[in-house]
N, C-alpha and C positions, 0 to 999 in steps of 0.2 A: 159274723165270723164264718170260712169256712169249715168244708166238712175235716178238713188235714188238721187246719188248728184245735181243734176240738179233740180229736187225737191225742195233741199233745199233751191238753191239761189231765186230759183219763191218763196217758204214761207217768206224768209227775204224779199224780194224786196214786195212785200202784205201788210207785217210788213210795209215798208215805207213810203208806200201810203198811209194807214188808219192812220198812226201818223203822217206824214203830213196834211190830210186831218183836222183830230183832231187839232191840231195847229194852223189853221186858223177858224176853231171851236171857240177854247178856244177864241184867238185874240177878236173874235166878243161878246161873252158872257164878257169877261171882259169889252169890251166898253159899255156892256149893264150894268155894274152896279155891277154882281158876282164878288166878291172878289177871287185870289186865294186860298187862303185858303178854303175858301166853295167848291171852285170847286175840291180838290184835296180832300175833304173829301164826295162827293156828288160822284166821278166819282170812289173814290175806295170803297164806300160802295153798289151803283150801279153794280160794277164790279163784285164784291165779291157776292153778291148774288144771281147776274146772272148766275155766273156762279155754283155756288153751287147748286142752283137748277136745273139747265140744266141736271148736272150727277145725280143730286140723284134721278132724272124724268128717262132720256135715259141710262145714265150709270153708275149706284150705284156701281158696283165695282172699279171703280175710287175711291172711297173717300176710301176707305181701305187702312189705312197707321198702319207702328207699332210705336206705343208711343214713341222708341225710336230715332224715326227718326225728332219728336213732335220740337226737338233744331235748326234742320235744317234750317226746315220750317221756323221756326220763322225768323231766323239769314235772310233767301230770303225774310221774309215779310219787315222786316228793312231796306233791301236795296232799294226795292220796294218803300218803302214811302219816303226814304231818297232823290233818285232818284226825286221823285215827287217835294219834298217839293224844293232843292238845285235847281233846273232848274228853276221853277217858282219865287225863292227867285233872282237867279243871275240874270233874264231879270226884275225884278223891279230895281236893279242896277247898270245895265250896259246895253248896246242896245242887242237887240234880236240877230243879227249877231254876235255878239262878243260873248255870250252866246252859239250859237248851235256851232260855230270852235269849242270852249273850251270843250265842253263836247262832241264830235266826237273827243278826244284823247284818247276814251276809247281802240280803239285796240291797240295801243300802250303799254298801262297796260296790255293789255291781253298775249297780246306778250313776254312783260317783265316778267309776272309772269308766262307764260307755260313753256319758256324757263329756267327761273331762278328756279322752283320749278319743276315742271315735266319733266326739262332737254331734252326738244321737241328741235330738228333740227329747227329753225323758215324759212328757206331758203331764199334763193335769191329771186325767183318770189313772196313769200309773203311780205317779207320785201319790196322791189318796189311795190309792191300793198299797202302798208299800207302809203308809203309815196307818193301814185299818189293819195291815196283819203284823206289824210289830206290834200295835196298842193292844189286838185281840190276844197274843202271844201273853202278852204282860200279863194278862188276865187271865188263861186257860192255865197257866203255869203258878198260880197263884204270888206272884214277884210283890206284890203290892203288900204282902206280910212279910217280907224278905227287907233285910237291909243290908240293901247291895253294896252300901258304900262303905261298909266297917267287915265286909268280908278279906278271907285272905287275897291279898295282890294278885299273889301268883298263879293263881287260880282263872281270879278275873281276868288278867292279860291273856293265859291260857285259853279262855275260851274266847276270847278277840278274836286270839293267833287262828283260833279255829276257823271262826268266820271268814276271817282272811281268806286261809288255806284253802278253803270251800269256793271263797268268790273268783277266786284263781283259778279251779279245777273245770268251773262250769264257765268260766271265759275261753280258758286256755281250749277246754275241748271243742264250746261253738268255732274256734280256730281254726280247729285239726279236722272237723268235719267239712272243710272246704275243698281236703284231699282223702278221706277218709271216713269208712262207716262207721254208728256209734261201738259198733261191739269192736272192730279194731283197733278203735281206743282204750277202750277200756281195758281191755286183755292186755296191753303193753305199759296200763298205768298201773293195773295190779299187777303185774310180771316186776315191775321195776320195785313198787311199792312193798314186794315180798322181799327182793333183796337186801331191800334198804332195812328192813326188819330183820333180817336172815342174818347185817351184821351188827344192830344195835342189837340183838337179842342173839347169844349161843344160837349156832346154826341148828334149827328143828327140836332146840331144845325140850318146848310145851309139849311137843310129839313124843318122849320120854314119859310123862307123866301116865301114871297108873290111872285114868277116868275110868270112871262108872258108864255103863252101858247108856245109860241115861245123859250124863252128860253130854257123851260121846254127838249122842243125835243132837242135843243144842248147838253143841258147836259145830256140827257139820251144817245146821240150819241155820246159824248168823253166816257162817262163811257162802252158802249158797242160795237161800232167799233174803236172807240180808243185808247178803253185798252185791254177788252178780247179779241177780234179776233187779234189785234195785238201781246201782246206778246204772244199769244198763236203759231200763225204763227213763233214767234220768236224764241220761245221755240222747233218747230219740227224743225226750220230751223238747229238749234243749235246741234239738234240729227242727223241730216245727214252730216251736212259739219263745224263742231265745232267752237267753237265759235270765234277764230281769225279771222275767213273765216267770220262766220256771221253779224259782227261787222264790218266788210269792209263792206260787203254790205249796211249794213243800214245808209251809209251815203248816201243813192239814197237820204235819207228821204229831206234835202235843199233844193236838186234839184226839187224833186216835188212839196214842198213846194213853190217854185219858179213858177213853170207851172201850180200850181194854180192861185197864186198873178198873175201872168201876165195874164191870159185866166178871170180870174172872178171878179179881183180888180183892172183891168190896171195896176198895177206898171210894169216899166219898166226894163228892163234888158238889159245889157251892153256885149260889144263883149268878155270882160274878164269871168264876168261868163258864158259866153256861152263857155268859153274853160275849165273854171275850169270843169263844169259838162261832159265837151267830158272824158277831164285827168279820172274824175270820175268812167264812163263808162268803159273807158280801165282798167282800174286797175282793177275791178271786173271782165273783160274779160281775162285778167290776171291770177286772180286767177281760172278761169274754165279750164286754159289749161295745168298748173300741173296736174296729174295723181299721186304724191304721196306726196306730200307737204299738212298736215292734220294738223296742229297749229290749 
């Protein structure tokens, strides 16, 4: 593999960290009181403005799109919020671990749809890569004491819908980088993805809420290492080693999720996840030792 590729699994594996990080974020601001909902429209209107003004500060030619690309955008902003809203909706009904297996099927969709519609080779080493880091997922998230199939539906579907919305966002964008940088996508998928929130949720409404100085910085930290700098990272990771590839990797995110909870919250971990997240590891070491397998 070259030195670019390499690159990009360090920009996903970034990605995974900061969204882990953010997740155990979130965890805490919800026990403080913030609603989902508030935070999902507090963290992508945050997002969205930070990062728009970022480019229109340091990099004004960034925001130069042509009108008729205006549909795209939008369709990434959609995913974007869908994404948000279905993950958050399936961990109010059904447990958190059952929640992130279910929506780490996304490279599976990815797989299915490069190959089915863009007629890609998926190969051998990806394909064992995509089924070492669901199998390792199953395991780092403890699923295997989970009985998945007597949970609520809507929950499950929920975090399908997620996956979906996910395998679409990291298609649609290796798409849009054909005419476009990752950060100009992004900025116009959380621009769109705030409006969309802006009318499923009272306009700025969460922005009313009396928070704690405390809180205040969480949520200013999911909305801008949790959301920009990661799918940002996402999004280059996506332009160097596309998104089948990308999408394996970001299931490090459990695992760190994991080596947080265990390093700053005690919880404990079992010798099973400790093999899931090895399974994990290999499979992404897996995928760096193809040289021409590009799903």
């Amino acid at each position: 593999m070259n030195f670019t590729g390499r690159f990009g699994y360090i920009y996903v594996a970034l990605a995974a960290v900061l969204w882990a990080s953010s997740g155990n974020a979130s965890k805490y601001l919800f026990n403080s009181g913030v609603s989902p909902f508030e935070l999902v429209q507090l963290r992508t209107t945050i997002a969205a403005a930070a990062l728009l003004s970022g480019l229109a500060v340091w990099r004004p030619s960034l925001l130069k799109i042509s009108m008729k690309d205006l549909p795209g955008f939008l369709l990434l902003g959609i995913s974007l919020a869908l994404v948000q809203f279905t993950y958050l909706f399936a961990i109010s009904k059904i447990q958190v671990a059952a929640a992130i297996l279910l929506q780490y099927q996304s490279p599976v969709f990815i797989a299915l749809y490069v190959y089915i519609v863009y007629r890609r080779n998926i190969g051998l080493l990806t394909t064992a890569s995509i089924a070492g880091a669901i199998g390792g997922c199953y395991l780092v998230v403890g699923a295997y004491s989970l009985d998945i199939l007597h949970m609520n539906k809507e929950g499950i579907i929920s975090a399908l819908v997620c996956a979906i919305a996910f395998s679409w966002y990291s298609l649609q964008s290796e798409h849009s980088m054909l005419r476009y940088e990752p950060w100009t996508i992004l900025s116009y998928a959380l621009f769109f993805a705030a409006c969309i929130w802006s009318i499923l949720h009272p306009p700025f409404a969460a922005f009313t809420h009396n928070y704690t100085s405390d809180s205040w910085f969480w949520i200013f930290f999911v909305g801008i290492l949790g959301t920009v700098l990661p799918f940002g990272f996402y999004n280059k990771g996506i332009s160097l080693i596309k998104p089948t590839h990308a999408s394996i990797t970001a299931t490090l995110e459990p695992i760190i999720a994991g080596v947080i909870a265990y390093s700053f919250l005690g919880e404990t971990v079992e010798l099973l996840q400790i093999l899931g997240a090895s399974i994990v590891v290999l499979s992404i070491v897996l995928l760096q030792i193809s040289k021409s397998e590009r799903a």
